[in-house]
N, C-alpha and C positions, 0 to 999 in steps of 0.2 A: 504494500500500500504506500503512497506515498502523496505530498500534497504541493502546490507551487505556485509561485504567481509571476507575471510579467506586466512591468510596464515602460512607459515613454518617457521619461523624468525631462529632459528634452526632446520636443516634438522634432520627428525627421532628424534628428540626432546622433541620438543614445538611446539604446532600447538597454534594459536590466530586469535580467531574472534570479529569482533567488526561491528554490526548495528542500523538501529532505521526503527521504523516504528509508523502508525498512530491510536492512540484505538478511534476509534467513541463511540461516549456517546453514555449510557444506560437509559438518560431521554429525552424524548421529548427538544427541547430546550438545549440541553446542549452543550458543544463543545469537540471539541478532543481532546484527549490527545498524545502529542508524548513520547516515549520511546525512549531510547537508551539501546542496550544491549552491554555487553561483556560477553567474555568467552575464555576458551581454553582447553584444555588437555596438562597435562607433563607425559612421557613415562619413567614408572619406573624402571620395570628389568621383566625378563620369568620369566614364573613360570610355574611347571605342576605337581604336587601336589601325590605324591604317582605313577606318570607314567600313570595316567587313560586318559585324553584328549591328551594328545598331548602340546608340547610348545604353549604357547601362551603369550605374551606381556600385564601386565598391566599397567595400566593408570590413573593418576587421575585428575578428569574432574571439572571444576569451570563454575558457569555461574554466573552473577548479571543483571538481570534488573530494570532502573530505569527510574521514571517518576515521574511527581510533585504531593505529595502525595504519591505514592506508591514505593516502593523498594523486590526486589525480588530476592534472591541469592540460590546457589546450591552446593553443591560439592558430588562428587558420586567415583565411583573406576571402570573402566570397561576393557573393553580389547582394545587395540589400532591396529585399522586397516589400 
């Protein structure tokens, strides 16, 4: 189960999400673990590269999740929708 929210904090900006959910153990016996994550996207500037696609918006994208024991982070570039 898990729960999450997203929003705009700056419109056509910054988007930011932040949730958590629950990892059920992988051993007989063992207990769950809760995570928390964040993330977000910041919307950089068009680009259309020689004229071939068309304008399109990029982006770049951050994630982290963390839980006790384990840590898990991202960062990517993509197009902003």
């Amino acid at each position: 189960m898990g729960v999450g929210i997203e929003s705009e904090p700056i419109v056509h900006t910054l988007r930011a999400r932040v949730g958590s959910y629950f990892e059920p153990s992988r051993f007989e016996g063992g207990v769950t673990r809760q995570h928390f994550t964040f993330g977000g996207d910041i919307r950089l500037f068009d680009f259309d590269p020689f004229d071939w696609w068309g304008d399109f918006t990029l982006a770049l994208t951050f994630s982290l999740d963390l839980a006790p024991r384990f840590t898990n982070w991202g960062v990517g570039l993509g197009a902003w929708h």
